[in-house]
N, C-alpha and C positions, 0 to 999 in steps of 0.2 A: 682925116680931113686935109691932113697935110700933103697927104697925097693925090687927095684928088686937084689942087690947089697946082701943085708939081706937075701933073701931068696937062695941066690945061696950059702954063708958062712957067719956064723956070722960075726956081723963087731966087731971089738974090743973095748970093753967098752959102746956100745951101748947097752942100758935097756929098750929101747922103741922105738916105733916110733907115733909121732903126724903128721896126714896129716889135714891141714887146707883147706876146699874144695877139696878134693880127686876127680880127674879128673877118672872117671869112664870109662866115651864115650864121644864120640865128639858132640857136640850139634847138636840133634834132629838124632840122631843114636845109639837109646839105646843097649848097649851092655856091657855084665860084663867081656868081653873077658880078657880086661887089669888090670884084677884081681886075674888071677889063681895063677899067684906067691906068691899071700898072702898065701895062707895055708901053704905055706913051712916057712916061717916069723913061728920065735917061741918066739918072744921078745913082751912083750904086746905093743897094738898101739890101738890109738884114731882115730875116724874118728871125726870131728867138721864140721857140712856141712847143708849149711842152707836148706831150706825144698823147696826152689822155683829156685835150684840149676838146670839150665840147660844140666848140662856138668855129674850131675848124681841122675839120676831118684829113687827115696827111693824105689818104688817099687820091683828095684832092687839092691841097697844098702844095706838096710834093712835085705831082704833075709841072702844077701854076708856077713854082718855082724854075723848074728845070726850063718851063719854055717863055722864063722873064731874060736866059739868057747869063753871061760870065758876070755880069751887073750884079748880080743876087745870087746872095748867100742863104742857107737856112743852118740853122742849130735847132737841133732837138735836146728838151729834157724830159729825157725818159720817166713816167710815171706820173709827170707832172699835168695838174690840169690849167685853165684858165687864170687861175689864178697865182700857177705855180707851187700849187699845193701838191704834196708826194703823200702817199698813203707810209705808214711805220712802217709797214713790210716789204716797202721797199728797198728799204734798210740805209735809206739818207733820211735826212730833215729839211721842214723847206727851208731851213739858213743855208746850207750846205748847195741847195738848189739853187739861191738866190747869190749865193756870191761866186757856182758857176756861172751863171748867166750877167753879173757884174764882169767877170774877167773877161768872158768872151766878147761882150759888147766895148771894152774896153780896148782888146784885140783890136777889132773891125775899125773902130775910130783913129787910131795909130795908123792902120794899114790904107786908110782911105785919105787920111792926112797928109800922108809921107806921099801921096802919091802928086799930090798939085804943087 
């Protein structure tokens, strides 16, 4: 919601937006529908969104990402679903998943800080 909020007027003092799992489409109805307000988003934002993510298909992320433009970033976690859950045999844990995806996000907040 915060994005759709962003992209209608800037919000005040926001520099970014991180979506953790970006709900794309509803599970097993892929659709980038509830993405078009991104391109009006002029603030950089991260997508974090693991790769086994039912709720939104990379196939079509991926794309959405590339043509949001140098503004946005994507990280993938590999195995990981909606929840950031890894199966055993992937041979991580979701802790191990979760405090990649702490760093990284932590990364991006540094790097979008240092920039204003």
């Amino acid at each position: 919601m915060s994005s759709q909020a962003q992209a209608l007027a800037p919000l005040p003092k926001v520099r970014g937006l991180a979506f953790i799992g970006f709900p794309l489409h509803a599970a097993h109805h892929p659709s980038d529908d509830r993405a078009h307000h991104l391109f009006d988003v002029k603030v950089p934002m991260l997508f974090l969104q693991g790769t086994r993510d039912e709720l939104a298909e990379l196939t079509l992320l991926a794309p959405l990402v590339k043509g949001l433009g140098a503004r946005t970033t994507l990280e993938l976690f590999e195995h990981a679903n909606h929840a950031f859950h890894v199966p055993k045999r992937s041979g991580h844990t979701d802790a191990e998943v979760l405090d990649n995806l702490i760093r990284a996000l932590a990364r991006w907040i540094v790097a979008v800080t240092a920039t204003a």
